[in-house]
Each structure stands twice: as C-alpha cells, then as structure tokens.
Jmol script that loads the backbone (N, CA, C; Angstrom):
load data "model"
ATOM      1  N   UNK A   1       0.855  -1.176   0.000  1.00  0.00           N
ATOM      2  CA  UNK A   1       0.000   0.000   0.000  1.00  0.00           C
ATOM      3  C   UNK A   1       0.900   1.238   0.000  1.00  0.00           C
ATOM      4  N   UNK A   2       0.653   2.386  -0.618  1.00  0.00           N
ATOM      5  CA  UNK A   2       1.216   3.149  -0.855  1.00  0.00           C
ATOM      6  C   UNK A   2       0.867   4.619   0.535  1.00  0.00           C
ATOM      7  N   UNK A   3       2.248   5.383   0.622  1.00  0.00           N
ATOM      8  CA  UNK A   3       1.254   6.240   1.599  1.00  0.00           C
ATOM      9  C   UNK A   3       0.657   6.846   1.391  1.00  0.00           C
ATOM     10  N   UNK A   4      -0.166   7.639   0.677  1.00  0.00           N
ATOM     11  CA  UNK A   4      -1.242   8.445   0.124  1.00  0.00           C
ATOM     12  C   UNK A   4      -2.269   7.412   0.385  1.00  0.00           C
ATOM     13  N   UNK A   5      -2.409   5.578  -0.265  1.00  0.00           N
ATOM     14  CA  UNK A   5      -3.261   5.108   0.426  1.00  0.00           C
ATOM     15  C   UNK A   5      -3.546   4.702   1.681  1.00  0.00           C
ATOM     16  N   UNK A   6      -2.405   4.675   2.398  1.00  0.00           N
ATOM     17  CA  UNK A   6      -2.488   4.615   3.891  1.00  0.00           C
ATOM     18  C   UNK A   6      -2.869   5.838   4.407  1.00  0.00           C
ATOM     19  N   UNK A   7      -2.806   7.119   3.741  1.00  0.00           N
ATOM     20  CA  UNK A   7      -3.378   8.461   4.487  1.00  0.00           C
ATOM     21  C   UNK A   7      -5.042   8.260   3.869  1.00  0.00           C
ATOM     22  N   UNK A   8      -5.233   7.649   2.803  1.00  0.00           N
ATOM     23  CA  UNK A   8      -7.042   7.731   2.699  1.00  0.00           C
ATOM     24  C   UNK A   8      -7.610   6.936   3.651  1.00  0.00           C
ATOM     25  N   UNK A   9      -6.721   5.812   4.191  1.00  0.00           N
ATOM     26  CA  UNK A   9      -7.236   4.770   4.772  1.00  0.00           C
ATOM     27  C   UNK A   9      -7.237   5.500   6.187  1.00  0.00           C
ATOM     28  N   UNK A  10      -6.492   5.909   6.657  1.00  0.00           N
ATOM     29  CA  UNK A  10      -6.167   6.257   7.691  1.00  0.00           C
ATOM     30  C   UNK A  10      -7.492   7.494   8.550  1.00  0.00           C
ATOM     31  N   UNK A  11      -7.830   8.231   7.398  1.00  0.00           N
ATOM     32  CA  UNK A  11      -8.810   9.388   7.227  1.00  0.00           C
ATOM     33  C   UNK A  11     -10.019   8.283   7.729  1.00  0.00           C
ATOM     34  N   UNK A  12     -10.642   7.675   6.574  1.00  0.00           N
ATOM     35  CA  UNK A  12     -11.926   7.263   6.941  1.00  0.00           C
ATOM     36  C   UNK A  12     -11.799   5.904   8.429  1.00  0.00           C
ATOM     37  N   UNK A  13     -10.472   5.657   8.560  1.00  0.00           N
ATOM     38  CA  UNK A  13     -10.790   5.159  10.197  1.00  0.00           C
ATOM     39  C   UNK A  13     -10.555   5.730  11.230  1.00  0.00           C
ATOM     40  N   UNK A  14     -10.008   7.496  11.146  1.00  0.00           N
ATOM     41  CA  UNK A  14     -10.367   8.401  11.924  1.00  0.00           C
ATOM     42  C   UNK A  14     -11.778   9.059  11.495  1.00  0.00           C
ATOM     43  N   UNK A  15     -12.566   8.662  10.775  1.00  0.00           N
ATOM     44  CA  UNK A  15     -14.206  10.147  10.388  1.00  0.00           C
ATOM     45  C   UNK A  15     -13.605  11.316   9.944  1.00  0.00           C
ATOM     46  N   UNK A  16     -12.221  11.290   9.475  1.00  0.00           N
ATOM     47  CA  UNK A  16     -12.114  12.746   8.740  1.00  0.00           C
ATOM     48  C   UNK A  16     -12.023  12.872   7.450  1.00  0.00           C
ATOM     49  N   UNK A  17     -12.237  13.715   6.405  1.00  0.00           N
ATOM     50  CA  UNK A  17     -11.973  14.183   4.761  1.00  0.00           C
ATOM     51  C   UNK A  17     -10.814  14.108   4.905  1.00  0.00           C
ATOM     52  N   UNK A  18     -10.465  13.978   3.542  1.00  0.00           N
ATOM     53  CA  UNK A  18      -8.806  13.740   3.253  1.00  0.00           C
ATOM     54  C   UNK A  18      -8.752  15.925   3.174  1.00  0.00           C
ATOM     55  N   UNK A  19      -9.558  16.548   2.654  1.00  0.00           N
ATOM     56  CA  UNK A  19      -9.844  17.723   2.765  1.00  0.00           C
ATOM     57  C   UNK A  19      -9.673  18.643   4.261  1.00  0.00           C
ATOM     58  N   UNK A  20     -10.423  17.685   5.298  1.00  0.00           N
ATOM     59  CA  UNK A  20      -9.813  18.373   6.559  1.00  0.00           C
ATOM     60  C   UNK A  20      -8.518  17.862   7.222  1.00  0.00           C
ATOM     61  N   UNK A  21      -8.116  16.824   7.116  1.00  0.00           N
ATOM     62  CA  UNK A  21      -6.572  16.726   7.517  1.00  0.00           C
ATOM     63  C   UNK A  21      -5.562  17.720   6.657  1.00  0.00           C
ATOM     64  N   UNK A  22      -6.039  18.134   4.673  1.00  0.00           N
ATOM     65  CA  UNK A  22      -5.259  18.554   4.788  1.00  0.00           C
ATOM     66  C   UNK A  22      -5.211  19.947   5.233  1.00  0.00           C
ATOM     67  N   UNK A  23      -6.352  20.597   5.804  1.00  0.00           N
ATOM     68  CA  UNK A  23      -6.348  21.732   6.403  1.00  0.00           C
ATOM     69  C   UNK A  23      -5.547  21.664   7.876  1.00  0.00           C
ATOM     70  N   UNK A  24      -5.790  20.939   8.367  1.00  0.00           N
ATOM     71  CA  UNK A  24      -5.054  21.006   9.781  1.00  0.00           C
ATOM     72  C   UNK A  24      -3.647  20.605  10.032  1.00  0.00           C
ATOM     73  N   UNK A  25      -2.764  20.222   8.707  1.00  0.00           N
ATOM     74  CA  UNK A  25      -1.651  20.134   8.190  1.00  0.00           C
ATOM     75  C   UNK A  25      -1.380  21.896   7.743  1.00  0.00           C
ATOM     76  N   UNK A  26      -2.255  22.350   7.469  1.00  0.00           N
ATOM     77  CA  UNK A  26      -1.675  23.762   7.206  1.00  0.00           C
ATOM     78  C   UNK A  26      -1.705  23.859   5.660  1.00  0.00           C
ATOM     79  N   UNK A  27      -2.338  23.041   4.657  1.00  0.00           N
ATOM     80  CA  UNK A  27      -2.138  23.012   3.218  1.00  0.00           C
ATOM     81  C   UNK A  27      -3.548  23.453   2.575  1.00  0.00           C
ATOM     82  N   UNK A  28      -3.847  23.718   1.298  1.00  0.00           N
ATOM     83  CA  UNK A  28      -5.129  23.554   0.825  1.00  0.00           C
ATOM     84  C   UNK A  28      -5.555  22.088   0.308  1.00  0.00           C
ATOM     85  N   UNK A  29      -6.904  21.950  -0.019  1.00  0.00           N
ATOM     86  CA  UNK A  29      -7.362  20.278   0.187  1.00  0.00           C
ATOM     87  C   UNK A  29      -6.498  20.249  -1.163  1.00  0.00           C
ATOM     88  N   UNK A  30      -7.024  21.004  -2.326  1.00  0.00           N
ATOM     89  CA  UNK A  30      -6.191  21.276  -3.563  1.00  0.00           C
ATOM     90  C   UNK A  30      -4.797  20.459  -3.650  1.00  0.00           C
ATOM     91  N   UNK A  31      -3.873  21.719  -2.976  1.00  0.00           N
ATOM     92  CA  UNK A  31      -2.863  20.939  -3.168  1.00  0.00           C
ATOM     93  C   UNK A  31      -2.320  19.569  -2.083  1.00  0.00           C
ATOM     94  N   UNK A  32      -3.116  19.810  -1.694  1.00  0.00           N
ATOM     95  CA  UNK A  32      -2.956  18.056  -0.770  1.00  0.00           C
ATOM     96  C   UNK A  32      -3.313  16.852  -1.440  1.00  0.00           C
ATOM     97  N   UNK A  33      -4.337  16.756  -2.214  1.00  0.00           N
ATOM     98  CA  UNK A  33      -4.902  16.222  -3.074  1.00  0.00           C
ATOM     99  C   UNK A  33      -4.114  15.615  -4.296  1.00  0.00           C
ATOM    100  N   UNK A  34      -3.639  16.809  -5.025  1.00  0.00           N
ATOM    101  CA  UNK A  34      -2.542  16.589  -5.805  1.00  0.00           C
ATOM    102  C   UNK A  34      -1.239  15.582  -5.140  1.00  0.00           C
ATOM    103  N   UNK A  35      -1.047  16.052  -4.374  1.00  0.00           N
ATOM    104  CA  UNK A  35       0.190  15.483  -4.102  1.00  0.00           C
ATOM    105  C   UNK A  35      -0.161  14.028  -3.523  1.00  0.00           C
ATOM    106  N   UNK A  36      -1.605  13.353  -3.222  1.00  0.00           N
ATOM    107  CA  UNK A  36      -2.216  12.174  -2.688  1.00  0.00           C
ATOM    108  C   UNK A  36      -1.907  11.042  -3.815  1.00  0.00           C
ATOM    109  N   UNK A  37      -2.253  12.258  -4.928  1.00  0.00           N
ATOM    110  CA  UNK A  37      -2.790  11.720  -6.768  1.00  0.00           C
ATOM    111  C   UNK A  37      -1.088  11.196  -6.525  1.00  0.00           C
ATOM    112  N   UNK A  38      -0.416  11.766  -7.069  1.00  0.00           N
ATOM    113  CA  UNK A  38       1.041  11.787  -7.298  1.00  0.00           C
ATOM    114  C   UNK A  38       1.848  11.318  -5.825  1.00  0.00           C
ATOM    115  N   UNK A  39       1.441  10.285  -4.977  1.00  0.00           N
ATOM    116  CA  UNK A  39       2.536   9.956  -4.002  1.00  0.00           C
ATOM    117  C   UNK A  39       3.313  10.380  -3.779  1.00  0.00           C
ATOM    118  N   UNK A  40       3.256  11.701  -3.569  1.00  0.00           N
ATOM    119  CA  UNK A  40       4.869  12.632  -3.034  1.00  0.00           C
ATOM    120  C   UNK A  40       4.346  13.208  -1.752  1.00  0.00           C
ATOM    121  N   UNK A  41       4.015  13.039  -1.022  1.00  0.00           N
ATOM    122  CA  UNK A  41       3.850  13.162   0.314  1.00  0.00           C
ATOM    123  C   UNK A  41       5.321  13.221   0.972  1.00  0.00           C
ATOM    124  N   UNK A  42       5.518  14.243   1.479  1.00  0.00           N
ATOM    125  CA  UNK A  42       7.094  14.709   2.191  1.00  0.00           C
ATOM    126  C   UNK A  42       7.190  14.030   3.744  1.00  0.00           C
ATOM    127  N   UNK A  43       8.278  13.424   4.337  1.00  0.00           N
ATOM    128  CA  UNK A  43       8.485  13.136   5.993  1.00  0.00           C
ATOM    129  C   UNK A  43       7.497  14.187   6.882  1.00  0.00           C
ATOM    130  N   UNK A  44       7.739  15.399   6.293  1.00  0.00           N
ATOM    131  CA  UNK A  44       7.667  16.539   7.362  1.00  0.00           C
ATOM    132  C   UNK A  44       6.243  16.751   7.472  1.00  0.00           C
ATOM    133  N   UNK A  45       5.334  16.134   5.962  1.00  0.00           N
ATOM    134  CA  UNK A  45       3.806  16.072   5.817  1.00  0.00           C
ATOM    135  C   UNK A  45       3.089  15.116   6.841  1.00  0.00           C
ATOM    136  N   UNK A  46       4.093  14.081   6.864  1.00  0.00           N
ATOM    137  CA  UNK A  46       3.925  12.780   7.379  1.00  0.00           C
ATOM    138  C   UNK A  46       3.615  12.957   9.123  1.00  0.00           C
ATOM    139  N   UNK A  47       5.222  13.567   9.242  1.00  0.00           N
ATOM    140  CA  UNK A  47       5.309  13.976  10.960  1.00  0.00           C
ATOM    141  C   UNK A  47       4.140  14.922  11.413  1.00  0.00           C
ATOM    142  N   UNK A  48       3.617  15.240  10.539  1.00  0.00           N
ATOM    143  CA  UNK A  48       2.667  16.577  10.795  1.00  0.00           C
ATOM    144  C   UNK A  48       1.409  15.878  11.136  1.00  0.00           C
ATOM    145  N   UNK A  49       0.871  14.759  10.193  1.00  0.00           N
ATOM    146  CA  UNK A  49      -0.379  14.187  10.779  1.00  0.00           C
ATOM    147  C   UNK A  49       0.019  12.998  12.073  1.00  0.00           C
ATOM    148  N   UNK A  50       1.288  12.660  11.840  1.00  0.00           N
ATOM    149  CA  UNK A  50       1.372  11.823  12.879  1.00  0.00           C
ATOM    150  C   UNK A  50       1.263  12.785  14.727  1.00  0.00           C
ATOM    151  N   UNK A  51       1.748  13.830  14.413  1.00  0.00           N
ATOM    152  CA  UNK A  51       1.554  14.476  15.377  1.00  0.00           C
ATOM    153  C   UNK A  51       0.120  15.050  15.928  1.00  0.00           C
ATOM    154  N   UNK A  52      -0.445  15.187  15.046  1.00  0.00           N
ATOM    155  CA  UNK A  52      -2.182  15.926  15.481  1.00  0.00           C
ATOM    156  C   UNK A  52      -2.882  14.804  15.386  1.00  0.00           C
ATOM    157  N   UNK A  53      -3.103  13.519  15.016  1.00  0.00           N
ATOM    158  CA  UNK A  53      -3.738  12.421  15.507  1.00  0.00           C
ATOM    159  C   UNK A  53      -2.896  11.819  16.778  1.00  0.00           C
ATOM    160  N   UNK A  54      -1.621  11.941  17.296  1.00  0.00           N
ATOM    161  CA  UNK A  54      -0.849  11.396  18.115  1.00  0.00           C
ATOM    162  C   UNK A  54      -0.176   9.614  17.801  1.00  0.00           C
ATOM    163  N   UNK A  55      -0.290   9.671  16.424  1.00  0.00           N
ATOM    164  CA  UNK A  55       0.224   8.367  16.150  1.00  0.00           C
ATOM    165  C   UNK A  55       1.436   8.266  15.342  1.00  0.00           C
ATOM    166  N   UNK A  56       1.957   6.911  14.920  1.00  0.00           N
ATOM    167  CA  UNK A  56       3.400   6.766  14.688  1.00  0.00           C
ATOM    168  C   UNK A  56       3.154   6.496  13.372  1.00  0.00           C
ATOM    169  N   UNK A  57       4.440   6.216  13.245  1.00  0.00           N
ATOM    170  CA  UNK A  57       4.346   5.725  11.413  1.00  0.00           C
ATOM    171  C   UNK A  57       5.817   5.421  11.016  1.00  0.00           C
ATOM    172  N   UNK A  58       6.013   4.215  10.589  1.00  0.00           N
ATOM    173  CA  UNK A  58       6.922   3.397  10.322  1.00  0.00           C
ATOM    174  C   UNK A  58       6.718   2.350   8.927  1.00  0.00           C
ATOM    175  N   UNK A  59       6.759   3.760   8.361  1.00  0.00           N
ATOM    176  CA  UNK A  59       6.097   2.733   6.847  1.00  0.00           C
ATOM    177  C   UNK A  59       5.256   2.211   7.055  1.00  0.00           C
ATOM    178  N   UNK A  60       4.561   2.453   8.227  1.00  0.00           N
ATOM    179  CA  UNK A  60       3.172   2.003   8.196  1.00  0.00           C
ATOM    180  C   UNK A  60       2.242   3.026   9.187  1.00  0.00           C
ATOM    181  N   UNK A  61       0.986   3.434   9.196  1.00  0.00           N
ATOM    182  CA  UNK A  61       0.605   4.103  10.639  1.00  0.00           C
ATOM    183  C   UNK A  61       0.150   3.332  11.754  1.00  0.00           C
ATOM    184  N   UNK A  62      -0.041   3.515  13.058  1.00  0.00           N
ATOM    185  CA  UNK A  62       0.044   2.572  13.684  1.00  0.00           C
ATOM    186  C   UNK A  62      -1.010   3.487  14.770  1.00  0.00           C
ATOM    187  N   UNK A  63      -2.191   3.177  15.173  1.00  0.00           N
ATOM    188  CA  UNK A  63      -3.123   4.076  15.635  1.00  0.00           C
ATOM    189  C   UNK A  63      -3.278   3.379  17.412  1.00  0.00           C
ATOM    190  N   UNK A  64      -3.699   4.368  18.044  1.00  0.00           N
ATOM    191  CA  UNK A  64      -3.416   4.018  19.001  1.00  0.00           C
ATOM    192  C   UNK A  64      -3.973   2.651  19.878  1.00  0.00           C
ATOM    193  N   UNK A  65      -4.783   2.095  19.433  1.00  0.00           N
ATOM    194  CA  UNK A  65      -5.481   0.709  19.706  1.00  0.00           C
ATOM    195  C   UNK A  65      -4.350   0.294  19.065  1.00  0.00           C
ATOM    196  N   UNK A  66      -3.659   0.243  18.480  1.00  0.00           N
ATOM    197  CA  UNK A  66      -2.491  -0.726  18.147  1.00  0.00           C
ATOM    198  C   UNK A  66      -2.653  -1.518  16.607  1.00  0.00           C
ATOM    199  N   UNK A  67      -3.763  -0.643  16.277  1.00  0.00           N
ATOM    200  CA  UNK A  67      -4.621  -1.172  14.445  1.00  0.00           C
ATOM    201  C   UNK A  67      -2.989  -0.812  13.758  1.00  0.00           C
ATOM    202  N   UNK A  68      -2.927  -1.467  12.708  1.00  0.00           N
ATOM    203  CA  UNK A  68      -1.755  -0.987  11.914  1.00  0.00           C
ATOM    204  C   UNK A  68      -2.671  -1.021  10.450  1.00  0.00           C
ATOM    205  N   UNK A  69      -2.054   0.432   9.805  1.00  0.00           N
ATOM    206  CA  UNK A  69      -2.406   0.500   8.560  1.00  0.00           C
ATOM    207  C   UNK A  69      -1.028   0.786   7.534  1.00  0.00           C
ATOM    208  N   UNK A  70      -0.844  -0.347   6.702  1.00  0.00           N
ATOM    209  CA  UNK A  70       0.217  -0.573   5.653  1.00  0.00           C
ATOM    210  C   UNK A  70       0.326  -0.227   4.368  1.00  0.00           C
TER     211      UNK A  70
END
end "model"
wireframe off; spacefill off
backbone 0.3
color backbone group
C-alpha cells in the first residue's frame, strides 16, 4: 500500500476528509490532493499528521489501539 493510500485509509478510520486533515496540516485540500494523486507526500507532511492524531508511522501508521495501517 502506498502512503497516500495509507493516508485515505487512515482518514476514513479516523471520520475525517482527506480535505480536513489537509487543512489542519496547514495546506489547501487542492494541493494536498494533488500530491495524494502523485505519491509525493514529504516526511515533514507525514510527521505533521502523525503528530495531530498522536500516532506513529513506520512505513506504516500505527493508531493508538495498536490497528496498523500498511
């Protein structure tokens, strides 16, 4: 699974739009979107949602029940 699909996946098993994470990342859904399309999602994009959901990510995300998404 790719991470852009681990961030869609990740969205609908938190209840959020891929649109409001990328607002609370600080981006427009626009260009968040784009960059979902095109798998270029940056570390620093990465650290950013791992930090405001409070979860990890190790090539994979890892939510706090201990669910892993790959």
């Amino acid at each position: 699974m790719t991470t852009s699909e681990q961030i869609k996946v990740l969205c609908l098993r938190l209840g959020i739009s891929v649109s409001e994470l990328a607002r609370q990342i600080g981006q427009t859904p626009q260009n968040f979107n784009t960059k979902l399309k095109r798998n270029t999602i940056s570390q620093k994009e990465i650290d950013s949602i791992c930090k405001i959901f409070n979860i990890t990510h190790r090539q994979f995300f890892q939510l706090s029940t201990g669910e892993i998404i790959e």
